[in-house]
C-alpha positions as CSV (number, residue, x, y, z in Angstrom):
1,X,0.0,0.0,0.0
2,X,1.3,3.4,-1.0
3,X,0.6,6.2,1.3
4,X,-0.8,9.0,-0.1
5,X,1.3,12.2,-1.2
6,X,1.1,16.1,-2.8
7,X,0.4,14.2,-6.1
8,X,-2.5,11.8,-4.9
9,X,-4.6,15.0,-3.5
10,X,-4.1,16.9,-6.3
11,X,-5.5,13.6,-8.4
12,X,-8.4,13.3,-5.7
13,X,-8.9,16.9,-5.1
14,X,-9.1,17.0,-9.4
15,X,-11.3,14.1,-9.8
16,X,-13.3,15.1,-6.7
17,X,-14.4,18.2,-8.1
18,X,-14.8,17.0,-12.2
19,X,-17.4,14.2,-10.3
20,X,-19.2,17.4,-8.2
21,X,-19.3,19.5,-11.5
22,X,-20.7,16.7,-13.4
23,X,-24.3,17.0,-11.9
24,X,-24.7,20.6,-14.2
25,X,-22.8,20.2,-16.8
26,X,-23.9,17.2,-17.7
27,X,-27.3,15.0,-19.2
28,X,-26.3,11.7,-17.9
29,X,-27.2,9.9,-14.9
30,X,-24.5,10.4,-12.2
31,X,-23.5,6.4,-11.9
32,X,-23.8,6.3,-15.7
33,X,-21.3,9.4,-15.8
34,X,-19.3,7.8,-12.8
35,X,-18.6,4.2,-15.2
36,X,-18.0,6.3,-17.8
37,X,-15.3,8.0,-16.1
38,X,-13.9,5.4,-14.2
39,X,-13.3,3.2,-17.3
40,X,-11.7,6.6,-19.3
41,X,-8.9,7.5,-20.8
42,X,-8.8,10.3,-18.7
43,X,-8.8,7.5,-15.8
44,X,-6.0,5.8,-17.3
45,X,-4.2,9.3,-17.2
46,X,-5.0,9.8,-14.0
47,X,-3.7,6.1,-13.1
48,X,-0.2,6.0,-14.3
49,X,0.0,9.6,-12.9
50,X,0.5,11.0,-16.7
51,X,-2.2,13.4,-15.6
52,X,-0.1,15.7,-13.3
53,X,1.7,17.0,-16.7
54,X,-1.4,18.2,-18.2
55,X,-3.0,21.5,-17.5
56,X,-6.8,19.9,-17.2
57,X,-9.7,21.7,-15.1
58,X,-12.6,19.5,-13.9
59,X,-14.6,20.9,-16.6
60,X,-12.0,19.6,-19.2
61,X,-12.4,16.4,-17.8
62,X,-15.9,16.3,-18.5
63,X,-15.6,17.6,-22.3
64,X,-13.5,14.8,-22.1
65,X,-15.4,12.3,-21.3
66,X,-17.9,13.7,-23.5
67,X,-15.7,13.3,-26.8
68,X,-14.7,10.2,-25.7
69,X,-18.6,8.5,-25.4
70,X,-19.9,11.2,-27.0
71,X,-22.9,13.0,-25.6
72,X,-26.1,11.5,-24.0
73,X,-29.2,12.0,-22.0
74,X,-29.2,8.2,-20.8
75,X,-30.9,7.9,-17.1
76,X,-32.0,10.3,-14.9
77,X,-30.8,9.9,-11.1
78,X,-28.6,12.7,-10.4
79,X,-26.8,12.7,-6.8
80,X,-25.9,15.5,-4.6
81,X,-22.8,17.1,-5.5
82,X,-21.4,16.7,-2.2
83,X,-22.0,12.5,-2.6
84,X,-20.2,13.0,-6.4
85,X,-17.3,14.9,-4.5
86,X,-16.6,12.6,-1.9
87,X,-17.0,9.4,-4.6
88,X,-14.7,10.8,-6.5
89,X,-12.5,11.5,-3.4
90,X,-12.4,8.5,-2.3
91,X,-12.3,6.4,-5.5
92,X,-9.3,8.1,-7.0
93,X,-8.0,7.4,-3.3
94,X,-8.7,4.3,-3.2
95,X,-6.5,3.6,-7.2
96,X,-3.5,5.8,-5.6
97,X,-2.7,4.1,-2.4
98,X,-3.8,0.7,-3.1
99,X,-2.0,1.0,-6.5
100,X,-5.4,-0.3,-8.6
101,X,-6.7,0.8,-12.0
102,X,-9.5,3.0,-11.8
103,X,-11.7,-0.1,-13.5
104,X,-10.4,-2.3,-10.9
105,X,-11.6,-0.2,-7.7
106,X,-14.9,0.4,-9.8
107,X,-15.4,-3.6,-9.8
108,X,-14.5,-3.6,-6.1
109,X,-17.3,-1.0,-5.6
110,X,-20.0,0.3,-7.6
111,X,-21.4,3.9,-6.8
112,X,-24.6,3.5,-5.3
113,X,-22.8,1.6,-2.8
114,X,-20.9,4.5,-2.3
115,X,-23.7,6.8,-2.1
116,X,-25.2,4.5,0.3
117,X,-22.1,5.0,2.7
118,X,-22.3,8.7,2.0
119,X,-23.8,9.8,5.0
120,X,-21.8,6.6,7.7
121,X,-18.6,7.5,6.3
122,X,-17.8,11.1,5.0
123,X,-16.5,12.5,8.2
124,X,-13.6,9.7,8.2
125,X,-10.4,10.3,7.0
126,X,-10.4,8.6,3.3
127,X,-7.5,6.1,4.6
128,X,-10.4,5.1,7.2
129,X,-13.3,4.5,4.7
130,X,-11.4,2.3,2.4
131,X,-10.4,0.3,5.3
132,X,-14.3,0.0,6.6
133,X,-15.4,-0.6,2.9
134,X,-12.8,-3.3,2.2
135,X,-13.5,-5.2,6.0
136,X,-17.2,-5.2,5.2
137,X,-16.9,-6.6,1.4
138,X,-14.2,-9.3,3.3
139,X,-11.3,-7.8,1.4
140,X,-7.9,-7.4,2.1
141,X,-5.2,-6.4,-0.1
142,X,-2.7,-4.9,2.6
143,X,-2.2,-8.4,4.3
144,X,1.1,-7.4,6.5
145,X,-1.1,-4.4,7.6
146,X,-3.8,-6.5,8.7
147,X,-1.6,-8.9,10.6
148,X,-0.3,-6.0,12.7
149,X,-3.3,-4.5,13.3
150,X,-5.2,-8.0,14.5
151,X,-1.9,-8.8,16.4
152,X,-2.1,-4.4,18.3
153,X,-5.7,-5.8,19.2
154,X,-4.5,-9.0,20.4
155,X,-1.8,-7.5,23.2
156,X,-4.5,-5.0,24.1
157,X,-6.5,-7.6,25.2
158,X,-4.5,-9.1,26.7
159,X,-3.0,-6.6,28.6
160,X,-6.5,-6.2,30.0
């Protein structure tokens, strides 16, 4: 696991605020424009940290995405732009410290599961989330992690 850095925000804060902008600028559905996104070039850019070189706003990322499916008024549910900016957050989190593809998180965890934890889990430090998120699914890709943190809970108790 890779702990986040000046880069990764950036790359979150970006992606957080192209997600939050999508629910004007765009005719879509937000989990269509969220799969759209996640299985993007732009994504891909954003992946292999290509992106940083680039001069992109959020609002370029959505012309973007645009070009690249081309334009469409498919579905209908639009989510708050506070739930778009913290799935966003915490997906492009999620790719940079875990070291996943953008399409890989998204197969981990789909948006309206996201959306769902909105509300639970968007006062937790990202880091935090991810961790609850992956324990619930029964996921764990940081095994050495997990080992120390089951083995700290072990002396505590018995300490007690």
């Amino acid at each position: 696991m890779k702990k986040i850095d000046k880069d990764g925000l950036l790359l979150c804060e970006l992606q957080a605020k192209a997600f939050e902008e999508s629910a004007d600028c765009t005719d879509i559905s937000s989990e269509i424009f969220i799969r759209r996104f996640m299985n993007s070039k732009v994504a891909c850019l954003m992946d292999n940290g290509d992106f940083l070189q680039m001069n992109l706003q959020a609002k370029d990322v959505i012309e973007r995405i645009e070009e690249e499916y081309g334009y469409s008024q498919y579905g209908s549910v639009k989510y708050a732009k506070d739930e778009l900016y913290w799935i966003g957050y915490i997906y492009r989190y999620y790719s940079y410290t875990y070291e996943m593809s953008s399409v890989q998180v998204y197969k981990v965890v789909k948006p309206k599961e996201l959306r769902g934890l909105f509300l639970p889990y968007h006062t937790m430090d990202p880091a935090q989330a991810i961790e609850r998120i992956l324990e619930a699914k029964n996921l764990i890709f940081d095994e050495r992690a997990e080992l120390q943190r089951q083995f700290e809970i072990f002396k505590r108790i018995r300490e007690q």
